[in-house]
C-alpha positions as CSV (number, residue, x, y, z in Angstrom):
1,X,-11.9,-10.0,-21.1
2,X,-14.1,-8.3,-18.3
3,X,-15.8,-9.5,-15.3
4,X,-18.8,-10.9,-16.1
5,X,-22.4,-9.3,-13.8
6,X,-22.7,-13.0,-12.9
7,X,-19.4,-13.7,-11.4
8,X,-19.6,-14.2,-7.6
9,X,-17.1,-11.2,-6.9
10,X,-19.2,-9.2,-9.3
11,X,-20.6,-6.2,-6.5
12,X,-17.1,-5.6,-5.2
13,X,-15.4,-5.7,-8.2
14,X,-17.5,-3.0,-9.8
15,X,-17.7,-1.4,-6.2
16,X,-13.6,-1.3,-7.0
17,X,-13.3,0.2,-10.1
18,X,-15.9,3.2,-9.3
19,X,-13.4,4.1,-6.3
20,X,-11.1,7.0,-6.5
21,X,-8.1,5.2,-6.1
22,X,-4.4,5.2,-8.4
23,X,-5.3,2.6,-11.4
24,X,-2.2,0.7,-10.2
25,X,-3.8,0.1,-7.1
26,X,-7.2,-0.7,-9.3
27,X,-5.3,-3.4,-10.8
28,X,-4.1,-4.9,-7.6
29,X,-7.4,-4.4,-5.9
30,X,-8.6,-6.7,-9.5
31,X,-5.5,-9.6,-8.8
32,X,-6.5,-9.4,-4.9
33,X,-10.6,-9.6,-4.9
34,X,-9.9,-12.6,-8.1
35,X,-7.3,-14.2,-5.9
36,X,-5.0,-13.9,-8.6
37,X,-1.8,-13.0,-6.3
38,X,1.1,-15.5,-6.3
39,X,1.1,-16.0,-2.7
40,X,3.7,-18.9,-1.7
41,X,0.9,-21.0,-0.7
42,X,-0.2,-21.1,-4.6
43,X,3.6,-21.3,-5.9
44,X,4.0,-24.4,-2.8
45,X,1.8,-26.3,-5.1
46,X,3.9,-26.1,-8.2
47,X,6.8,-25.5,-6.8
48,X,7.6,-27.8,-3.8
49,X,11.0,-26.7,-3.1
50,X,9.7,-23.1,-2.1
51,X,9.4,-22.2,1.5
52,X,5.2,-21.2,2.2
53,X,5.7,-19.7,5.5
54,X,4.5,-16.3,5.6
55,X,7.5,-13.8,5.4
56,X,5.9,-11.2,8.1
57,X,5.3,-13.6,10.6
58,X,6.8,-16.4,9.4
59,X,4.1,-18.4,12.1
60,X,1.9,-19.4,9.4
61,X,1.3,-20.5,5.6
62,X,1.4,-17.5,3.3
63,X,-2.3,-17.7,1.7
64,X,-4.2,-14.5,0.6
65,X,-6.4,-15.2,3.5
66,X,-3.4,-14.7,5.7
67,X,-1.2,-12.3,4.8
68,X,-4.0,-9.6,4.3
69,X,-6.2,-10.7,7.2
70,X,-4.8,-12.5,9.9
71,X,-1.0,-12.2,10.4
72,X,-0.1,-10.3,13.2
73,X,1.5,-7.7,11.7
74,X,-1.2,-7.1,9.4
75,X,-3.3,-6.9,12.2
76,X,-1.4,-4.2,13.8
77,X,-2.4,-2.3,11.1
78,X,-5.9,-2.8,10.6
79,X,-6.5,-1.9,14.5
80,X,-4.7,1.4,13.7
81,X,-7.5,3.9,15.3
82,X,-7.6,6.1,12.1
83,X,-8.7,3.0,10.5
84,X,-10.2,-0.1,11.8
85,X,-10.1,0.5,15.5
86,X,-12.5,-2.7,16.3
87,X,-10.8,-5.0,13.3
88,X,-11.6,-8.6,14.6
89,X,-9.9,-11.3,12.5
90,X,-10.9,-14.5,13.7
91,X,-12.7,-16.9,11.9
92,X,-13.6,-14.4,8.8
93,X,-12.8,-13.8,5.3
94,X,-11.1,-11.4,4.2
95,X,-12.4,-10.9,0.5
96,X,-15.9,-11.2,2.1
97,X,-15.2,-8.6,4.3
98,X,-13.6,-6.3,1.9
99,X,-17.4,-7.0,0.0
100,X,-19.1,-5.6,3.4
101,X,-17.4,-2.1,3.8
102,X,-19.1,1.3,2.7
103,X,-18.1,2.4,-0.6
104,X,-20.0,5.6,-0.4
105,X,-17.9,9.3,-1.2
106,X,-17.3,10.9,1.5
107,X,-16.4,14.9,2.0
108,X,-13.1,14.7,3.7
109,X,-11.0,12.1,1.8
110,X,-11.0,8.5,0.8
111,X,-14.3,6.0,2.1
112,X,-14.0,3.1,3.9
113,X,-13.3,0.7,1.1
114,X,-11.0,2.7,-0.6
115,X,-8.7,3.1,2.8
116,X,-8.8,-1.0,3.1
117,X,-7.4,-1.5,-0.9
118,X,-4.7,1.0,0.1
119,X,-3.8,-1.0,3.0
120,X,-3.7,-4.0,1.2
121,X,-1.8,-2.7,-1.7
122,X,1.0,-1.5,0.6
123,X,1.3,-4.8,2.4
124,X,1.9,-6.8,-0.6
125,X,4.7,-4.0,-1.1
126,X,5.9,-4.4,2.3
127,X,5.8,-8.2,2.1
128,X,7.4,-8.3,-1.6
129,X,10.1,-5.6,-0.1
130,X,10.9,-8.1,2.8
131,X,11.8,-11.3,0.2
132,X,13.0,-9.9,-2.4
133,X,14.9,-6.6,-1.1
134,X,15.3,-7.4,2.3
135,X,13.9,-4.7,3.4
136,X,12.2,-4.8,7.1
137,X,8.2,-4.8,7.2
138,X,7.0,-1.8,9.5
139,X,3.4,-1.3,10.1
140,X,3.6,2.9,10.3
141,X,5.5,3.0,7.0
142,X,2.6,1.1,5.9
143,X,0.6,3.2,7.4
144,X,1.9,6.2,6.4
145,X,2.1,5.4,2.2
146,X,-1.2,4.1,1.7
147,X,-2.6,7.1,3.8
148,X,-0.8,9.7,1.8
149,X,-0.8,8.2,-1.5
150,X,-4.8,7.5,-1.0
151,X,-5.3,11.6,0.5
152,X,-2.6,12.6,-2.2
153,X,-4.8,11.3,-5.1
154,X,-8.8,11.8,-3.6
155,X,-7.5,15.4,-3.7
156,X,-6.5,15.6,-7.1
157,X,-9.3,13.6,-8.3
158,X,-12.1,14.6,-6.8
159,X,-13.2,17.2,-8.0
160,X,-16.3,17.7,-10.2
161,X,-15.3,17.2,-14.0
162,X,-14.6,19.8,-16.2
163,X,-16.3,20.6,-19.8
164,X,-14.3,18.5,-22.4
165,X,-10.7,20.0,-23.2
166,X,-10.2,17.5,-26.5
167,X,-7.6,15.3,-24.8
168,X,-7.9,11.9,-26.0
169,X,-8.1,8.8,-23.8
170,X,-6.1,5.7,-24.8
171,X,-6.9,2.2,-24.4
172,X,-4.8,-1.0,-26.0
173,X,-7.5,-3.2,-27.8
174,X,-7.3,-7.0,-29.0
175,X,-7.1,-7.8,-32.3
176,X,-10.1,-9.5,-34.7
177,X,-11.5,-12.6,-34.3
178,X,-8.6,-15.0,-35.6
179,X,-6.0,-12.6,-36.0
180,X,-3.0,-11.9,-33.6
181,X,-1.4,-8.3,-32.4
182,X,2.4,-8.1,-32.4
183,X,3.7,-5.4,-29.8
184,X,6.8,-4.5,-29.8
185,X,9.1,-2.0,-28.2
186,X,13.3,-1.3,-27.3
187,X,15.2,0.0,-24.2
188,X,18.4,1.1,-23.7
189,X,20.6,2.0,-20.5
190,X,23.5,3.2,-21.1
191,X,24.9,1.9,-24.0
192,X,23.2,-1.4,-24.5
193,X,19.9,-1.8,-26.1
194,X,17.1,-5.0,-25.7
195,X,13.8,-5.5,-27.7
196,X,11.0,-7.0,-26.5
197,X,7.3,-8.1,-28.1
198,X,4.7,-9.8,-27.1
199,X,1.9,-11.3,-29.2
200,X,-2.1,-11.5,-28.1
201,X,-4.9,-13.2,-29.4
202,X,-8.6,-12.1,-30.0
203,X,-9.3,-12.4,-26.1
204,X,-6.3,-10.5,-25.0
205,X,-4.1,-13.9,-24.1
206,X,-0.4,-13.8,-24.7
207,X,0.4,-16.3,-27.2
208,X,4.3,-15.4,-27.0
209,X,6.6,-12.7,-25.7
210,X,10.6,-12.2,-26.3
211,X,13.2,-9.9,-25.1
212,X,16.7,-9.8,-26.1
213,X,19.7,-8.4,-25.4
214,X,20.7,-6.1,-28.4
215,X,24.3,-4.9,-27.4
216,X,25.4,-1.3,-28.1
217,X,23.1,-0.3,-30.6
218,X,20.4,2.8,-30.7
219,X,17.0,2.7,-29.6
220,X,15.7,3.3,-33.3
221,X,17.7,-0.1,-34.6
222,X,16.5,-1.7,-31.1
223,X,12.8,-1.0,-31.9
224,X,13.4,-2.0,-35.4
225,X,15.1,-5.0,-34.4
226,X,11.6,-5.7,-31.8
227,X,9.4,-5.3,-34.5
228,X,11.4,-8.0,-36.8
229,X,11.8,-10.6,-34.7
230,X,8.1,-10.2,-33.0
231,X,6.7,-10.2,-36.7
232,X,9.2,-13.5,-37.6
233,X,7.9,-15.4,-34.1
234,X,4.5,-15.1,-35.4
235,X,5.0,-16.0,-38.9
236,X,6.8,-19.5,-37.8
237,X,3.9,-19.7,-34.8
238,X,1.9,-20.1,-37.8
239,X,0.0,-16.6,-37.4
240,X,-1.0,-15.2,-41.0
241,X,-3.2,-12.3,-40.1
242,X,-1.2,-10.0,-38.1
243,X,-1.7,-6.5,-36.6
244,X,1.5,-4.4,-35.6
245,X,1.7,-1.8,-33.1
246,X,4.5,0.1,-32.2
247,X,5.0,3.6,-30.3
248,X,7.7,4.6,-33.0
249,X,6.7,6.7,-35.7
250,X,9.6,6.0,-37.0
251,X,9.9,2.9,-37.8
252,X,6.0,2.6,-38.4
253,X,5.9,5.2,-41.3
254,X,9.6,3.6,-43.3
255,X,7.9,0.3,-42.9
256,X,4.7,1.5,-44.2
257,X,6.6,3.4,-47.0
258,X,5.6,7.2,-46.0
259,X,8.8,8.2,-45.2
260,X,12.6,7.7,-46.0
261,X,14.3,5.0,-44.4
262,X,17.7,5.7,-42.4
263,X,20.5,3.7,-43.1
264,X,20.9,2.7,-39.9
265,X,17.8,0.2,-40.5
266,X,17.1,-0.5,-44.2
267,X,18.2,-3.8,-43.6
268,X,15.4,-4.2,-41.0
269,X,12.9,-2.7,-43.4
270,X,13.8,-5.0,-46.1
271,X,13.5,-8.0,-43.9
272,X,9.9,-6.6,-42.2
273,X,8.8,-6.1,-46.0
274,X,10.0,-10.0,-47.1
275,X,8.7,-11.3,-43.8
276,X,5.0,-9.6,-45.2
277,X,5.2,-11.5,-48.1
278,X,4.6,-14.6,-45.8
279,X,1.1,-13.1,-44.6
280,X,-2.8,-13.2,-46.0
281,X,-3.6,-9.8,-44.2
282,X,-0.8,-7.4,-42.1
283,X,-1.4,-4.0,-40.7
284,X,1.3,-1.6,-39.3
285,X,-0.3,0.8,-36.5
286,X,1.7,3.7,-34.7
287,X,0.4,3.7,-31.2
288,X,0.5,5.9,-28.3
289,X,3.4,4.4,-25.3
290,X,0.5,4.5,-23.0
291,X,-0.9,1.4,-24.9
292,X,2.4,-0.3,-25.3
293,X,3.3,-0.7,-21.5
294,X,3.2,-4.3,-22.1
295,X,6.1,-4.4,-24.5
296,X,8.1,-1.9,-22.8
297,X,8.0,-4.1,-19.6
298,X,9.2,-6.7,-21.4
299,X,11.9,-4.3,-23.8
300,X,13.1,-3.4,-19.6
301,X,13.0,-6.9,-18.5
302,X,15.9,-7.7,-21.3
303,X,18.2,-5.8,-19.3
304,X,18.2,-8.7,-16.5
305,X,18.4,-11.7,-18.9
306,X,21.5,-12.3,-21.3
307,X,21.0,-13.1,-23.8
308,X,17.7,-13.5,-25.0
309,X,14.5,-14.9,-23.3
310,X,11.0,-16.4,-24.8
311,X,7.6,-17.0,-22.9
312,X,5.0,-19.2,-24.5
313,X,1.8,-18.5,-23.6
314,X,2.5,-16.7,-20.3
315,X,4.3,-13.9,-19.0
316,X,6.5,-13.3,-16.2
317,X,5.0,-11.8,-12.5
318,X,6.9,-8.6,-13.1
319,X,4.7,-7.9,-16.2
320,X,1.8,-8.6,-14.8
321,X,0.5,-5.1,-13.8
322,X,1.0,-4.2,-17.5
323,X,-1.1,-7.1,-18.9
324,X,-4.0,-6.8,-16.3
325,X,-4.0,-3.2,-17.4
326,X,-4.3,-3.7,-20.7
327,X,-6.7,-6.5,-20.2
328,X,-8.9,-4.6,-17.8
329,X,-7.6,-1.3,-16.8
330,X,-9.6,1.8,-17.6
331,X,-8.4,4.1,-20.5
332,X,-5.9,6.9,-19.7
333,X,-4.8,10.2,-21.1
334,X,-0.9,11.2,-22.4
335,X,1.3,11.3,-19.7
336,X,-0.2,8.3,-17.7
337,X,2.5,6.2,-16.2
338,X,1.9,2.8,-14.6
């Protein structure tokens, strides 16, 4: 769902998304401005056990407030004289003062707000690099990303649009009102293979999502494999109006009986066939990947986890740049990579 006019953030956030910035930093920008970032202060309440200092400073509780705003090293940062030479932090907030920059173009490279979002994006990096790879914040190599990366991508984007070439934009949508969609999508490194799907309502929720660890199989049978088992969750979920995507041809034309099936997954077929006998309405759709990151984050994630993994209505953090891109990301042409 999108951000309704009359939600408080509303002018920022559609400041935001007119900005010329990466859509990955879009969707951060979206988590950050919504407070939607699983800062330890948020996990603290949940999760007791976990330490809520901030890991920059560790002087302080880790809120959003905090580590964007008013740590020291973030500070550091923001009174860099190339941007924010006369940042004052005290007794502010953050969001609100993210709300009160100029977001008009300007001729030589990224505005005001735009340079702040690029600061913040690479301080969650630098923070999330510190816990969980141990890596050493440093303000310049903050510094020196978010200003290249930002530069890097107002010059490539910039300039005026050109007449219409026929390239297509692509965009995953939510199913109908009461039925569910069923992603699915393999991986394989090396030689073992995982599946993954994940299954969304109407309003773009995740019901449930799955990832397995196939073994030494090939990445047809491990799609094949995704699609069965994300099509069999659903069934026993109790899901009888179902709408498949997958970005295998493949597998999407032998199911829906356009082409000859391989030996290597008739079996499959047969069982996706039996398993549609079980369903009142059921649609198989060959999708580009660019609107089956979801699945493929979650086909990836299989490699980590032995041997199999399900998430009732939820995913894990590492998938959430995929789902908030699907949920509120802009469309994007072949090629695009999150």
């Amino acid at each position: 769902m999108r951000d309704e006019q009359s939600h408080p953030k509303a002018p920022i956030l559609k400041k935001m998304w007119s900005l010329i910035l990466p859509p990955k930093v879009k969707l951060f920008s979206w988590l950050l401005i919504r407070k939607r970032l699983q800062v330890r202060s948020h996990l603290y309440k949940f999760l007791p056990n976990i330490n809520p200092e901030c890991p920059l400073c560790k002087n302080h509780m880790e809120t959003i407030n905090h580590l964007f705003f008013k740590c020291q090293f973030v500070v550091n940062i923001w009174r860099c004289k190339y941007f924010f030479p006369n940042y004052a932090h005290q007794n502010f907030n953050g969001i609100e003062w993210l709300a009160s920059l100029p977001h008009t173009k300007v001729a030589d490279g990224p505005n005001v707000l735009s340079k702040a979002l690029l600061l913040c994006w690479q301080i969650w990096e630098a923070r999330n690099n510190c816990i969980f790879k141990d890596i050493d914040p440093h303000p310049v190599r903050v510094l020196n990303v978010a200003g290249h990366i930002g530069l890097d991508y107002w010059k490539i984007n910039s300039c005026p649009p050109q007449k219409s070439t026929g390239k297509i934009n692509i965009q995953w949508e939510p199913p109908p009102l009461d039925w569910v969609k069923v992603n699915f999508d393999g991986s394989v490194r090396g030689n073992l293979a995982t599946t993954g799907f994940v299954i969304r309502d109407w309003n773009g929720n995740v019901r449930l999502a799955g990832t397995e660890n196939s073994g030494q199989v090939s990445i047809t049978v491990a799609e094949c494999l995704a699609l069965r088992d994300g099509l069999a969750h659903a069934i026993h979920k109790g899901w009888r109006k179902i709408l498949v995507e997958g970005d295998s041809k493949l597998i999407i034309d032998c199911v829906n009986n356009l082409v000859s099936v391989p030996w290597s997954i008739s079996l499959l077929v047969q069982d996706i066939r039996l398993l549609c006998s079980y369903c009142e309405e059921i649609s198989f759709k060959h999708i580009f990947r660019e609107a089956n990151f979801i699945a493929d984050a979650v086909a990836s994630l299989g490699h980590s986890l032995i041997p199999s993994r399900l998430w009732d209505r939820g995913l894990p953090l590492s998938c959430s740049i995929p789902f908030y891109f699907d949920l509120v990301g802009p469309s994007c042409p072949r090629g695009f990579r999150l």
